[in-house]
mmCIF file of the C-alpha atoms, coordinates in Angstrom:
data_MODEL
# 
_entry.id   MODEL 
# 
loop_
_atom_site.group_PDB 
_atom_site.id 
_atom_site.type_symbol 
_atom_site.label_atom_id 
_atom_site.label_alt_id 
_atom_site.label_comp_id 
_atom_site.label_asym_id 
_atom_site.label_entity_id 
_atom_site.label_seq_id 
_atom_site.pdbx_PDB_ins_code 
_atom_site.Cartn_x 
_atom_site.Cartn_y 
_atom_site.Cartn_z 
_atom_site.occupancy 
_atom_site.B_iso_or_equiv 
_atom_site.pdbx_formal_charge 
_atom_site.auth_seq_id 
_atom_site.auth_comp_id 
_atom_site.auth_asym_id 
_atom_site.auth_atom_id 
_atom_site.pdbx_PDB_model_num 
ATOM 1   C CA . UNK A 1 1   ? 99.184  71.415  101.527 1.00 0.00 ? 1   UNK A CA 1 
ATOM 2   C CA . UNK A 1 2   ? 101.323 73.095  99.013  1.00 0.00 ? 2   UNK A CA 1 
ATOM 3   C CA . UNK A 1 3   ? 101.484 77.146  100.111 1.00 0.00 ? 3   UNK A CA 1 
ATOM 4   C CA . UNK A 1 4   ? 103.999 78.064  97.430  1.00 0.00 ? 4   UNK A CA 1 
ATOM 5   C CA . UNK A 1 5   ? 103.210 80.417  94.698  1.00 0.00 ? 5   UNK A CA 1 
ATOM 6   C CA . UNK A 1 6   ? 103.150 79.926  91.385  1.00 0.00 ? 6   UNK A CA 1 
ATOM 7   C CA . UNK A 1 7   ? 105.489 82.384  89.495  1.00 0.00 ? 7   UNK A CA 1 
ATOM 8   C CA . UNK A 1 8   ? 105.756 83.062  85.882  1.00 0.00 ? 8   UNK A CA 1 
ATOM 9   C CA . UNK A 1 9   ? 108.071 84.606  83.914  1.00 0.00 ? 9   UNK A CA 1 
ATOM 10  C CA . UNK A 1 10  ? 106.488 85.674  81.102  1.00 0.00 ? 10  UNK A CA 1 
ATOM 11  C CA . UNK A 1 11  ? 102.759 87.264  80.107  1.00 0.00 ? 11  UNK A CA 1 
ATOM 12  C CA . UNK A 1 12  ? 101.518 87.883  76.134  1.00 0.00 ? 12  UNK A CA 1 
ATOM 13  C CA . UNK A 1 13  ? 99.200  90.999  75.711  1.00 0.00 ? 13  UNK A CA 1 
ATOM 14  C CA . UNK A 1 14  ? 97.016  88.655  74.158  1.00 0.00 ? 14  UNK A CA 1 
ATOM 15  C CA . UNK A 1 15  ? 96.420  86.363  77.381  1.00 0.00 ? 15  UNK A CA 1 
ATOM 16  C CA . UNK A 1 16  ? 93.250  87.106  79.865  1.00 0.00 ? 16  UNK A CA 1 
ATOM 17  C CA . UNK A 1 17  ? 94.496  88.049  83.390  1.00 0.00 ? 17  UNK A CA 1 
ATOM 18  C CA . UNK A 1 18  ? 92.756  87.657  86.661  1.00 0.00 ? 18  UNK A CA 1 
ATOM 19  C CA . UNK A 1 19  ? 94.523  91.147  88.144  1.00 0.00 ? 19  UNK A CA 1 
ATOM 20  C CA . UNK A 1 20  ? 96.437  94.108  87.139  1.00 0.00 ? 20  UNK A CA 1 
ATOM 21  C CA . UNK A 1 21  ? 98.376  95.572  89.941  1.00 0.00 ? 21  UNK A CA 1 
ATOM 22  C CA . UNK A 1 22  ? 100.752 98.254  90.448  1.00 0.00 ? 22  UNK A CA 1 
ATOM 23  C CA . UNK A 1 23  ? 102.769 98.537  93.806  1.00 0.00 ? 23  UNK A CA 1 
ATOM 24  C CA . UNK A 1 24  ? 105.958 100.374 95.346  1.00 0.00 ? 24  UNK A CA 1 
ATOM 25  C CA . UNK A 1 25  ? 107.722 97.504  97.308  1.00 0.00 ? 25  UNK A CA 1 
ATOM 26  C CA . UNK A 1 26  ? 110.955 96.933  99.197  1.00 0.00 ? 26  UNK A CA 1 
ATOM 27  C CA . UNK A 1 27  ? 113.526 95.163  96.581  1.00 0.00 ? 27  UNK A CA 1 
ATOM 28  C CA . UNK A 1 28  ? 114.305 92.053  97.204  1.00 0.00 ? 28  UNK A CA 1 
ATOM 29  C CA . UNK A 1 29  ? 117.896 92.682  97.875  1.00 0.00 ? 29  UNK A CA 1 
ATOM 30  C CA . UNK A 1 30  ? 116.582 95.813  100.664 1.00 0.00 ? 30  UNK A CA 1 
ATOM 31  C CA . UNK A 1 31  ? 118.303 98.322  98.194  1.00 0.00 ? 31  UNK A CA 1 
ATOM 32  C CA . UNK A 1 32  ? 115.125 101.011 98.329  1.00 0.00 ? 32  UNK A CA 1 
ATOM 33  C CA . UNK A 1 33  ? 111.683 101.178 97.426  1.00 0.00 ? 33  UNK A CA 1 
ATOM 34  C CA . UNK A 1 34  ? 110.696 100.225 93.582  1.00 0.00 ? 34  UNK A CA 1 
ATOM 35  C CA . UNK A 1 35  ? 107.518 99.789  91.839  1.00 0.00 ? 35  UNK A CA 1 
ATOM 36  C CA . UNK A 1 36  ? 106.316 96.529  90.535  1.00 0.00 ? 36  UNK A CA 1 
ATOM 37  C CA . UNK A 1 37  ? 103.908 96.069  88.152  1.00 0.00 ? 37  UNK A CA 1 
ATOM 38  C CA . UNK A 1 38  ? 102.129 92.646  88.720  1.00 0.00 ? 38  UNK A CA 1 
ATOM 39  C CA . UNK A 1 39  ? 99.724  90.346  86.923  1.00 0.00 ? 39  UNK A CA 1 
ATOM 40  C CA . UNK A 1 40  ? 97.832  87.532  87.590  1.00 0.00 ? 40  UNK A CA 1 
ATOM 41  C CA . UNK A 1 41  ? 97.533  85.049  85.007  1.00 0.00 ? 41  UNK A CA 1 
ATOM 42  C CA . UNK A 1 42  ? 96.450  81.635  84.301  1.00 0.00 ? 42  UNK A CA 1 
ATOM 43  C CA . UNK A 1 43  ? 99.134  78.852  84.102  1.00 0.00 ? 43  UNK A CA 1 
ATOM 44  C CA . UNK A 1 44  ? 98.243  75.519  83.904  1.00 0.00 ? 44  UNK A CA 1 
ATOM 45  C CA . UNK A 1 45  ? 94.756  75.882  85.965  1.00 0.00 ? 45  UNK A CA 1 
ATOM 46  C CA . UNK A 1 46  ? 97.023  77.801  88.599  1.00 0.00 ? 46  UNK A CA 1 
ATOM 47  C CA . UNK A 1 47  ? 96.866  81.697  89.103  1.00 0.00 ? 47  UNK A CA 1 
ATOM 48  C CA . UNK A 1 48  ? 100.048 82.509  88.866  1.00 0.00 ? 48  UNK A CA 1 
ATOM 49  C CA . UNK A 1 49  ? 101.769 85.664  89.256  1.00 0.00 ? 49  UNK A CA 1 
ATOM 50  C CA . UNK A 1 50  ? 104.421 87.785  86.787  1.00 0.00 ? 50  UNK A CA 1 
ATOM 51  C CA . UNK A 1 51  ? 106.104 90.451  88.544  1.00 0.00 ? 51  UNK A CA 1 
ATOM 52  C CA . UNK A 1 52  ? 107.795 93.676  86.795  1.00 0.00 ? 52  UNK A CA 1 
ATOM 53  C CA . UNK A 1 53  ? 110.627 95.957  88.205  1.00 0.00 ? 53  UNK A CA 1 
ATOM 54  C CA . UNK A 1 54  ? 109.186 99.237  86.610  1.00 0.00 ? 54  UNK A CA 1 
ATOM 55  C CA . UNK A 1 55  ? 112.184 101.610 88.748  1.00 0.00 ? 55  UNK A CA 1 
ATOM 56  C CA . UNK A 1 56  ? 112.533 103.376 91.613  1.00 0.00 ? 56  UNK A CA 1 
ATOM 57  C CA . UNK A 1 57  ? 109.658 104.436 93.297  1.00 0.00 ? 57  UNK A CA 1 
ATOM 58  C CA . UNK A 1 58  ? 110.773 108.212 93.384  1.00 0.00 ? 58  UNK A CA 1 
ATOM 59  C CA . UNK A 1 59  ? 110.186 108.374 89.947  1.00 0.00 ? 59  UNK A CA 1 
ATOM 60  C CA . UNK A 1 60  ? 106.286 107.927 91.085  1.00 0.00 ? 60  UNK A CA 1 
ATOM 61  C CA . UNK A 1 61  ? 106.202 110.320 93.485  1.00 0.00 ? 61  UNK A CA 1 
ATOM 62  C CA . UNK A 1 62  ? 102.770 111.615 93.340  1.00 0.00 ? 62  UNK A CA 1 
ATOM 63  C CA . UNK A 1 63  ? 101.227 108.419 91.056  1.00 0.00 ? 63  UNK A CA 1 
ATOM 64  C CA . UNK A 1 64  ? 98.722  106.430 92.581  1.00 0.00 ? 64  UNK A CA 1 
ATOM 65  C CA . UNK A 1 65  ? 99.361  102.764 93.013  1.00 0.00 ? 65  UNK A CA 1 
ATOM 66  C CA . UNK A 1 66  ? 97.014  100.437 91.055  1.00 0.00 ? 66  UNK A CA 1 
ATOM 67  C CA . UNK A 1 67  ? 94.559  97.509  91.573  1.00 0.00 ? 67  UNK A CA 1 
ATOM 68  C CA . UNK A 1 68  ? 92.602  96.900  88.582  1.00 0.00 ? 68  UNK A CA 1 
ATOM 69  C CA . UNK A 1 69  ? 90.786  93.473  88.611  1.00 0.00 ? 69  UNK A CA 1 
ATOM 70  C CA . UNK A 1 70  ? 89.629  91.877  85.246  1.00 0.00 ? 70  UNK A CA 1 
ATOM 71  C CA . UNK A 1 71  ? 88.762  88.614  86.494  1.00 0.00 ? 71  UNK A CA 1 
ATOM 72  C CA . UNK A 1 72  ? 89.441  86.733  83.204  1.00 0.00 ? 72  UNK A CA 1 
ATOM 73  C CA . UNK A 1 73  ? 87.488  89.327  81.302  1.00 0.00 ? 73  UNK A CA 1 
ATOM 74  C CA . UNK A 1 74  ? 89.865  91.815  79.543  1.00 0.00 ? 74  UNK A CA 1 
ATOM 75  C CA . UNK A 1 75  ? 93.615  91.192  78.077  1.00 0.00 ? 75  UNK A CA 1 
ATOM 76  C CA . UNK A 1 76  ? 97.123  92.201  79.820  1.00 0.00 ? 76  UNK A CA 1 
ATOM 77  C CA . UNK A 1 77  ? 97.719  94.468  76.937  1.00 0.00 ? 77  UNK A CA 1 
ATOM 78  C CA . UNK A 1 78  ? 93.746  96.125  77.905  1.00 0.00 ? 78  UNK A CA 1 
ATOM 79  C CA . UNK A 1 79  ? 94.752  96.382  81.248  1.00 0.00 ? 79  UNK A CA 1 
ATOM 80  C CA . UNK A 1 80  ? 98.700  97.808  80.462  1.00 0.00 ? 80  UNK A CA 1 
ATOM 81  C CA . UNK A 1 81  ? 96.520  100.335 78.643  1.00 0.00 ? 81  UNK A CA 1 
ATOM 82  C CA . UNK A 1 82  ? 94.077  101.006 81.263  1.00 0.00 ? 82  UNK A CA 1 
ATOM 83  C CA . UNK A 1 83  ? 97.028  101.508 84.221  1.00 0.00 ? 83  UNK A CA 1 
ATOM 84  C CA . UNK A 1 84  ? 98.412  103.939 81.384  1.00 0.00 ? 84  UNK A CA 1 
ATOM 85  C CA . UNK A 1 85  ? 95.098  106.061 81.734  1.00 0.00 ? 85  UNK A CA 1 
ATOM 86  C CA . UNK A 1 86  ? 94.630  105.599 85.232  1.00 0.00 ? 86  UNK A CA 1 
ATOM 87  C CA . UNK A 1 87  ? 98.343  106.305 86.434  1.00 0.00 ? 87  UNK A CA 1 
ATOM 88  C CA . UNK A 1 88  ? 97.729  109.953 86.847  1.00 0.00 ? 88  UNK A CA 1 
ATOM 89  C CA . UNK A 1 89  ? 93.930  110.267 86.510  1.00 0.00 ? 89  UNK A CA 1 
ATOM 90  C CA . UNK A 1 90  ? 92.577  111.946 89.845  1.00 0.00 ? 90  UNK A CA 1 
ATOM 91  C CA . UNK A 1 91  ? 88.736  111.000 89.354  1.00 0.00 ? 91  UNK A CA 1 
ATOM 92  C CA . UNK A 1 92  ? 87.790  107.031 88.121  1.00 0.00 ? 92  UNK A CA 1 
ATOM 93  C CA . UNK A 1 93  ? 84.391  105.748 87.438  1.00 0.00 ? 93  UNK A CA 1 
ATOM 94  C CA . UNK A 1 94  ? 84.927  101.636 87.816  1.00 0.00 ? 94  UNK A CA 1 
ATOM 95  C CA . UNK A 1 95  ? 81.230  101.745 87.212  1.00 0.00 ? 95  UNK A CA 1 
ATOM 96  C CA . UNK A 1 96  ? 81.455  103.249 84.245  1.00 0.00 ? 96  UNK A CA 1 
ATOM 97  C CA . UNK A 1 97  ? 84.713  101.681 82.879  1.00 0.00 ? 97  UNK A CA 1 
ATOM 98  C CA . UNK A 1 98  ? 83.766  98.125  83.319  1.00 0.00 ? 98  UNK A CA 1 
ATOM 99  C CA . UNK A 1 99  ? 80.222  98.986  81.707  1.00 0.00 ? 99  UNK A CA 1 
ATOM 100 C CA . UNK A 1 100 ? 78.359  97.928  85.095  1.00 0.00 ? 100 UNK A CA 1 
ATOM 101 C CA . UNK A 1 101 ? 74.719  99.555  85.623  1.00 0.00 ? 101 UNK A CA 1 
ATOM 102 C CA . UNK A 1 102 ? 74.995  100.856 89.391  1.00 0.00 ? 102 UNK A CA 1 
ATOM 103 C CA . UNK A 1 103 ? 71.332  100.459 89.835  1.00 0.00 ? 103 UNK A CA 1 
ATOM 104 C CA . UNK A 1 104 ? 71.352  96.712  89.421  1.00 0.00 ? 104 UNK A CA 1 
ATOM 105 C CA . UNK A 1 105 ? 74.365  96.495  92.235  1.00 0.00 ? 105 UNK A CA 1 
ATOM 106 C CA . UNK A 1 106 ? 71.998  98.170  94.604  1.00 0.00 ? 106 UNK A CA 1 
# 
């Protein structure tokens, strides 16, 4: 069995992603803590995963770290837009957002 990753180096905004995430890591090279942005996409029936060095995580300090799942429903330009909004918003309503009905998850 095959335990590898799939990695991709590319995304288009038009493409539909499984995740949107947004992380502060240890560099690969152990020079500090950076944040990643990271996507989960669809490569040839694979989920595959593109990974972006957005800088050191200082310049976070304060901004929540991200985990937006789409699950093939919305774009990686929607959710780019979406971690835009949410980076620094202090109250989130998934519910609301992802036009669920929380009665009919009860």
């Amino acid at each position: 069995m095959n335990n590898l990753a799939v990695i991709t180096n590319t995304v288009t905004g038009d493409e539909k992603a499984w995740s949107y995430m947004e992380l502060h890591q240890q560099s690969p090279k152990f020079k500090g803590i950076r944040r990643y942005r990271i996507i989960g996409v669809n490569r040839d029936g694979n989920l595959a995963e593109y990974r972006e060095d957005m800088g050191p995580s200082k310049k976070y300090k304060g901004v929540r770290e991200l985990n937006i799942p789409s699950v093939w429903e919305h774009t990686v330009d929607e959710l780019r837009d979406l971690a835009q909004e949410l980076r620094n918003e202090t109250k989130i309503d998934l519910y609301d957002w992802m036009s669920l009905d929380k009665m009919n998850l009860a």
